[in-house]
C-alpha positions in Angstrom: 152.0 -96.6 233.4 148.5 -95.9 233.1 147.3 -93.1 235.6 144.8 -93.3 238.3 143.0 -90.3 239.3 140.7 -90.6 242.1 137.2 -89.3 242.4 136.7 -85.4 243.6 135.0 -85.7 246.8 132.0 -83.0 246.8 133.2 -79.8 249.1 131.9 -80.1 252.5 129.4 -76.8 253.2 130.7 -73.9 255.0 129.8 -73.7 258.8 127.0 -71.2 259.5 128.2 -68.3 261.1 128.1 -67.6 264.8 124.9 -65.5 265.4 125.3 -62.3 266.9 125.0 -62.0 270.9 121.3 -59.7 270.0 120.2 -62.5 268.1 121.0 -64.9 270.2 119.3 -62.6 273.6 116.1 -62.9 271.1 115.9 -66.0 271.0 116.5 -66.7 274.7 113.9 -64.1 275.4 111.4 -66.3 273.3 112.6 -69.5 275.4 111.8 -67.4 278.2 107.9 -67.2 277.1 107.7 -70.8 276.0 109.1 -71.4 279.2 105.6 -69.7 280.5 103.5 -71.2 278.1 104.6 -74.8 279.2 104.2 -73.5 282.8 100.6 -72.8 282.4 100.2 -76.5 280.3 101.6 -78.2 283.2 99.0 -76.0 285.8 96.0 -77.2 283.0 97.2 -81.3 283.2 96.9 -81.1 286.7 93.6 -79.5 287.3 92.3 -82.0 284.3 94.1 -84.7 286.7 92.5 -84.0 289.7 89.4 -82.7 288.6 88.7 -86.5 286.9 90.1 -87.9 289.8 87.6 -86.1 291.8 84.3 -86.6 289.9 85.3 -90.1 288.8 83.5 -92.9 290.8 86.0 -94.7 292.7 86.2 -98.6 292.3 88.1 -99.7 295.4 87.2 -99.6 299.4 88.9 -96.8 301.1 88.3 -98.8 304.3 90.7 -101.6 302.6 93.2 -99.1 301.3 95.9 -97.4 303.4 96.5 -94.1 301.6 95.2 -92.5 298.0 98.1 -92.2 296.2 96.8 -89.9 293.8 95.7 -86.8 295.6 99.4 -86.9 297.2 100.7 -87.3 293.6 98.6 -84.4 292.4 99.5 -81.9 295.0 103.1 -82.2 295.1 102.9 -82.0 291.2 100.7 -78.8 291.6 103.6 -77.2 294.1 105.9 -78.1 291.5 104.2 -76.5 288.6 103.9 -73.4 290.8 107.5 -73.0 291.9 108.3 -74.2 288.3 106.0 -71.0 286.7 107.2 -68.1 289.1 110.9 -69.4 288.1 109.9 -68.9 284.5 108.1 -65.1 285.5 111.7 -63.9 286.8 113.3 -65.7 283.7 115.1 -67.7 286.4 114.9 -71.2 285.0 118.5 -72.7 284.7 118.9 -75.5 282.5 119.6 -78.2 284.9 116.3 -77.0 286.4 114.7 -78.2 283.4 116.3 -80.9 283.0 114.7 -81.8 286.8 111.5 -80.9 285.5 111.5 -83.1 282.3 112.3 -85.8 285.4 109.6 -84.6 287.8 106.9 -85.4 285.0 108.0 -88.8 283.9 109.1 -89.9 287.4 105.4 -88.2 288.9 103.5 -90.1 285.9 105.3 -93.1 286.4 104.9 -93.4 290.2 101.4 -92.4 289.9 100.7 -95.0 287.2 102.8 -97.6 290.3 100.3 -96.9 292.5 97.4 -97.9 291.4 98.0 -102.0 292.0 98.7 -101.0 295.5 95.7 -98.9 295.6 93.7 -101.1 294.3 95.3 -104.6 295.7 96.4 -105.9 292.4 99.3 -107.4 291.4 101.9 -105.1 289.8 100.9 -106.0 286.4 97.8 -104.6 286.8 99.1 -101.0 286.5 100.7 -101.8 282.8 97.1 -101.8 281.2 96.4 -98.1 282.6 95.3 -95.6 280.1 96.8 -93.2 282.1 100.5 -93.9 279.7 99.0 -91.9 277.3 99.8 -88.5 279.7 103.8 -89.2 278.4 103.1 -88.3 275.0 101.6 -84.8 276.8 104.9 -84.2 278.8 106.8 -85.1 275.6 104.8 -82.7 273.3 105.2 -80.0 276.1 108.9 -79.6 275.2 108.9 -79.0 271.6 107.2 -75.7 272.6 110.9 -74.6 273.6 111.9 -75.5 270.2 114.8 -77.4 271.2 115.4 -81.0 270.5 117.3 -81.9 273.5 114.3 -81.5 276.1 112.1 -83.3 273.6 114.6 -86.3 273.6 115.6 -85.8 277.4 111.3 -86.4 277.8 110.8 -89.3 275.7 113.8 -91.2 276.5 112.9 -91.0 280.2 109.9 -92.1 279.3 111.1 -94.9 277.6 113.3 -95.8 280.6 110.6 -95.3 283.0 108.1 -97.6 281.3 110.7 -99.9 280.9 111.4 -100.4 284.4 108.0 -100.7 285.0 107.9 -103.5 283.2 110.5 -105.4 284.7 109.7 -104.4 288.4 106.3 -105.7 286.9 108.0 -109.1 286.2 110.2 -109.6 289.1 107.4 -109.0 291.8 105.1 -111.1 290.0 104.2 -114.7 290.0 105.8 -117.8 288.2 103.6 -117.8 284.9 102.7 -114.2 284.9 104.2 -113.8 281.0 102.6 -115.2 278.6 102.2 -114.9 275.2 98.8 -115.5 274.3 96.7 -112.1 273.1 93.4 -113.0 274.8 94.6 -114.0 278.4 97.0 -110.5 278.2 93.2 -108.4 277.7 91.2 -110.4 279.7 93.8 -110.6 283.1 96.7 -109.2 284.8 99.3 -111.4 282.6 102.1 -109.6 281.0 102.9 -109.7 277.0 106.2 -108.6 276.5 105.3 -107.7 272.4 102.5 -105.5 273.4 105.0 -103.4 276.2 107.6 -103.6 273.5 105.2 -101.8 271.4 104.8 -99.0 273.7 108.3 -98.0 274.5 108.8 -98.5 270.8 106.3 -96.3 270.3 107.0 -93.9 272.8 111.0 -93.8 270.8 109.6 -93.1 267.7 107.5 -90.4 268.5 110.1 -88.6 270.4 112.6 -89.2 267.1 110.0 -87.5 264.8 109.1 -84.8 267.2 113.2 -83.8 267.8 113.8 -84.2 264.4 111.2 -81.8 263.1 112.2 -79.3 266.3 116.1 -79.8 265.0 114.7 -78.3 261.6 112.4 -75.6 263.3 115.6 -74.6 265.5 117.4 -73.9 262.4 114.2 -71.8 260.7 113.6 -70.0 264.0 116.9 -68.7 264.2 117.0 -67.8 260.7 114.1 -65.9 261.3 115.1 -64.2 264.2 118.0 -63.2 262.6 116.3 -61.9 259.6 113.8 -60.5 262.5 117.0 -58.4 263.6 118.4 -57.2 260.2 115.0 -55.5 258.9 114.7 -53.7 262.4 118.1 -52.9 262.3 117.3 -51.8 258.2 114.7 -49.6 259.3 117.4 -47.6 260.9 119.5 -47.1 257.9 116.3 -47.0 255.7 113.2 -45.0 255.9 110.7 -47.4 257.5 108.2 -47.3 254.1 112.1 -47.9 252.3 112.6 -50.7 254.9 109.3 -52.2 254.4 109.3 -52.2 250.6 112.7 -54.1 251.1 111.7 -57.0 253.6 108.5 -57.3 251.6 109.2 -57.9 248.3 108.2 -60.7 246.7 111.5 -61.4 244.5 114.9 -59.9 245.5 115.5 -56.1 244.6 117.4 -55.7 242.0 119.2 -52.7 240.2 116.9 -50.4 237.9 113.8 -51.5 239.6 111.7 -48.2 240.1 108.7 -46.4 239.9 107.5 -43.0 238.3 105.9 -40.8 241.1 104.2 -37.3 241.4 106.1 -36.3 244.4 107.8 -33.6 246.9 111.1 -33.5 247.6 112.6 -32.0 250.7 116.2 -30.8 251.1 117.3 -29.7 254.8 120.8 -27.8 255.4 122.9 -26.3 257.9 123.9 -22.8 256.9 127.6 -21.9 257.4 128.3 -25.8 258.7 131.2 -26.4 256.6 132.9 -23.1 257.9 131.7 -23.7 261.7 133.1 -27.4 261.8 136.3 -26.3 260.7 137.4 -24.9 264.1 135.3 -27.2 266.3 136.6 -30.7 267.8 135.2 -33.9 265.9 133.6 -35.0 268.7 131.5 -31.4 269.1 131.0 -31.6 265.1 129.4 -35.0 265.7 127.1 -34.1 268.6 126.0 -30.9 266.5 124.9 -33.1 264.0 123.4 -35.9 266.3 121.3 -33.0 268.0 119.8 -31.6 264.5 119.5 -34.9 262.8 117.4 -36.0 266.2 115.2 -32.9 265.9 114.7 -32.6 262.1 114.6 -36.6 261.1 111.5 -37.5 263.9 109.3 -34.0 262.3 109.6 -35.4 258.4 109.0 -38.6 259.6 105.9 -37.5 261.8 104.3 -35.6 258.2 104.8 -38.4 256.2 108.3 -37.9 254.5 110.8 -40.6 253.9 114.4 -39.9 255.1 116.2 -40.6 251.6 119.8 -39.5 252.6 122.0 -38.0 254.8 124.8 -35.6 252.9 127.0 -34.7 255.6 125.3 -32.1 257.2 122.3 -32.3 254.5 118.8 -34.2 254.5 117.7 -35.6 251.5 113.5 -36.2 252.1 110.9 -37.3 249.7 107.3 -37.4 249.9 104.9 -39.0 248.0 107.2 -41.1 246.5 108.0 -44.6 248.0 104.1 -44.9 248.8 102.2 -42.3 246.6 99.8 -39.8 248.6 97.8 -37.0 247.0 98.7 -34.5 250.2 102.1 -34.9 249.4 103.0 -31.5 248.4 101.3 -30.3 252.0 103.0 -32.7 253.8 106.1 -31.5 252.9 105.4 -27.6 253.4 104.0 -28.5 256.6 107.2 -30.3 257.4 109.2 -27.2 256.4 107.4 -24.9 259.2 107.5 -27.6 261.8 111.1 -27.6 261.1 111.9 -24.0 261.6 110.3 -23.6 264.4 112.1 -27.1 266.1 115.1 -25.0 264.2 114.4 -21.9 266.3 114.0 -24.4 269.8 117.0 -26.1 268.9 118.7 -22.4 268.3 117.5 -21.2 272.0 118.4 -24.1 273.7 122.0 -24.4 272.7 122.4 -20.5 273.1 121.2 -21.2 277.0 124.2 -23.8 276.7 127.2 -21.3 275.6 126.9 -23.0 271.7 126.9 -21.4 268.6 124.2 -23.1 266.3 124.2 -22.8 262.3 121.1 -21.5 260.4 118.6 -24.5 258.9 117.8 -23.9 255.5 115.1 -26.0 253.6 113.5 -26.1 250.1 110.6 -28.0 248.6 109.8 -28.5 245.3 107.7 -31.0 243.2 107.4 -33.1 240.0 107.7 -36.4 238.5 110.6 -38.4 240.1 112.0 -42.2 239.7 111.9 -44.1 242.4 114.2 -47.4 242.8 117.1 -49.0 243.2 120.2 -48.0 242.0 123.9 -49.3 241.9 125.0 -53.1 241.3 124.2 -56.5 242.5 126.9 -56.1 245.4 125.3 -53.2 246.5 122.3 -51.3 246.2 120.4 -48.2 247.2 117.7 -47.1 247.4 116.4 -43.5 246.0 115.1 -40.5 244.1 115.8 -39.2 240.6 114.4 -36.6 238.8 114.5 -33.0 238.2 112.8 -32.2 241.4 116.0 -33.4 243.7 118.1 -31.2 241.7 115.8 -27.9 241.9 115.4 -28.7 245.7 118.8 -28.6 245.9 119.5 -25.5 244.0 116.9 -24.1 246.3 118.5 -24.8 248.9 121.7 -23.2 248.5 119.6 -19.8 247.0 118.3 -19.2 250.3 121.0 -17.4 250.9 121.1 -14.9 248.2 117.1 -14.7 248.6 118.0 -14.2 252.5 115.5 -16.5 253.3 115.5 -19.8 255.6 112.8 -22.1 253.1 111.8 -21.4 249.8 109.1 -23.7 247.6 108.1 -23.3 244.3 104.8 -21.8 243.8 103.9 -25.0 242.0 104.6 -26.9 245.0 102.7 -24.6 247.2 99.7 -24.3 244.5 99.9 -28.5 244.8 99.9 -27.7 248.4 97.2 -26.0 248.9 95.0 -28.3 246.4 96.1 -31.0 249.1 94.3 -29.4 251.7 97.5 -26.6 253.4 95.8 -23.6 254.9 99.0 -22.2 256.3 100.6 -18.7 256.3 102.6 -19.9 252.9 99.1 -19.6 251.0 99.2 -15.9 251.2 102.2 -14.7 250.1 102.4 -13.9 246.7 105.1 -15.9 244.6 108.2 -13.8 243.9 110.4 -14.1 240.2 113.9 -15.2 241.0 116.7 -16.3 239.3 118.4 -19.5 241.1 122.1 -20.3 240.0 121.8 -23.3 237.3 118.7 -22.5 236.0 118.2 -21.1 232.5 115.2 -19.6 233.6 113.6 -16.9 236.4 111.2 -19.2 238.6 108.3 -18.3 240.8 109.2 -18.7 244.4 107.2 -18.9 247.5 109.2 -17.8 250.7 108.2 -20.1 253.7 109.9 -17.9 256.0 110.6 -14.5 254.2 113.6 -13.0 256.8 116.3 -15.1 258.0 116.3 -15.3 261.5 120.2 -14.6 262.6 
């Protein structure tokens, strides 16, 4: 028996997540302004309304008419646009309430459009040839500045119904013989051709069909790009904001062993004694310890151009000069290290006022060639520093304790320094031959701060 097999039906896409409640509040919030910006439209059609109104010349005999129509029209759509723009100020437009407004147009338009065979004593087919149908297409428009197909359609198919019943109220209060289907008596008289009333709520259909459409598409790229809004701010906060930057702006995806070679500073910050303080402290204390210097320290580097490239546990890991090169990069960074101490030495005096012990900050500078890229694999990446200059600042570091010192730089880094423009109290002590644990040879320091302050 022969065997049948059926045809593998394609897999069905995965739903798109649920977006998060923040993306979501964005996206509201710029509802909220369109909200405004169709407030203020709706203010500009009226004014145009009434100021043609009032400058055009009129055709009819106000002695022969009862009331204008119009000016009634006008004013009550004027409170409405009012009431209908303070609402959207406090952010206090309910949907249902725009759903009434989306009526108050097309119902407003369409009565005002009524009027005019009553105010000027014609019969009711006479207000089918008014330009004045055009004004729909501006209250359908108006909606796909909210970027949501729903009011577009909600607009356009009330229009639709609206002109609709025009034209039958049109047909029932007129005369025997008032349809007819010849082109020339429909221009040159007040008879009625269905084709040509057809064509306008056909019209009217299609444009709201494109328009919601092309909105239903926008939605989808709006929220994608609020949500990609969200992730680079919220990158920026786990990225240096040059790091961040050079992320969100690439022009092809980062990949791993992307870097670049750069004459820069690095920066390494420490707490002396941390390791040994935390062990009798409770987690949460550790953790405010550390919130309280990383808030201090992370705001001065960033503030003297260094990018945050890590944070060790209770170690910073800075760079200058190297995601965007700078020739004063070797001053920013010995700059950095005295506006650190002394934040160190503020910190220190406020938390002694408070009863709390606080540990020593160390720092080091030192300078070279470093890579600068992305490292790991294609499920996850990071960016940062290589060179020989991270692990000299990081020998550094740790020497400041046998040098009994809080920040040491390498006198090329403070030679580079002051070539970059540093004029500070660094610049005039002379450099000192030292032998660092891990290196081979003695180097030429530079104390930043030459006594540890205890």
């Amino acid at each position: 028996m022969r065997r049948l097999t059926l045809p593998r039906l394609p897999d069905r896409p995965a739903p798109a997540p649920p977006l998060p409640e923040r993306v979501r509040a964005a996206i509201r919030e710029q509802e909220a302004q369109s909200e405004i910006l169709i407030g203020w439209v709706q203010l500009g059609v009226v004014a145009t309304f009434g100021t043609l109104y009032a400058v055009a010349p009129k055709t009819f005999d106000r002695t022969m008419t009862m009331f204008e129509p119009v000016p009634v029209a006008l004013a009550a759509y004027l409170a409405f646009t009012l009431l209908r723009l303070g609402l959207a100020y406090r952010r206090r437009l309910a949907p249902w309430f725009l759903y009434l407004s989306v009526a108050v147009d097309v119902g407003l338009l369409m009565g005002l459009i009524w009027s005019f065979h009553v105010q000027y004593a014609q019969p009711p087919s006479f207000y089918l040839k008014a330009p004045t149908l055009l004004y729909v297409f501006i209250f359908v428009a108006l909606r796909a500045l909210r970027f949501d197909p729903a009011f577009v359609l909600t607009a356009g198919l009330a229009a639709a119904a609206g002109w609709a019943a025009m034209v039958a109220y049109a047909i029932a209060a007129g005369s025997d013989g008032m349809v007819t289907r010849n082109y020339i008596e429909y221009l040159t008289g007040n008879k009625i051709l269905l084709g040509a009333e057809f064509d306008k709520i056909v019209t009217i259909l299609v444009v709201t069909a494109i328009l919601a459409a092309a909105l239903a598409r926008g939605r989808r790229l709006l929220e994608r790009a609020v949500a990609e809004g969200a992730a680079a701010r919220d990158l920026s906060r786990f990225f240096a904001p040059a790091v961040a930057a050079r992320i969100t702006g690439a022009e092809q995806p980062v990949a791993a062993g992307q870097g670049d070679l750069r004459d820069a500073a690095i920066l390494m910050v420490d707490l002396r004694g941390f390791t040994r303080m935390a062990a009798g402290m409770d987690p949460a204390a550790v953790i405010a310890l550390l919130t309280e210097y990383q808030a201090r320290m992370v705001p001065l580097i960033a503030r003297h151009g260094g990018s945050v490239d890590k944070f060790m546990g209770d170690g910073i890991l800075a760079s200058f000069g190297a995601v965007t090169p700078v020739p004063s990069y070797a001053a920013d960074a010995v700059r950095a290290v005295e506006a650190l101490l002394a934040e160190a030495d503020a910190w220190a005096a406020d938390r002694t006022a408070r009863g709390l012990a606080t540990p020593t900050v160390n720092a080091a500078v030192a300078t070279g060639r470093v890579l600068f890229g992305a490292v790991g694999d294609a499920g996850r990446l990071e960016y940062t520093v290589i060179g020989d200059a991270v692990n000299l600042a990081a020998k550094l570091e740790k020497h400041n304790k046998a040098a009994g010192s809080r920040a040491l730089a390498t006198d090329a880094a403070v030679r580079l320094a002051l070539a970059g423009g540093y004029r500070g109290p660094a610049a005039d002590r002379p450099p000192l031959r030292c032998r660092v644990e891990g290196m081979a040879e003695p180097l030429d320091l530079r104390p930043l701060e030459s006594v540890a302050k205890r």
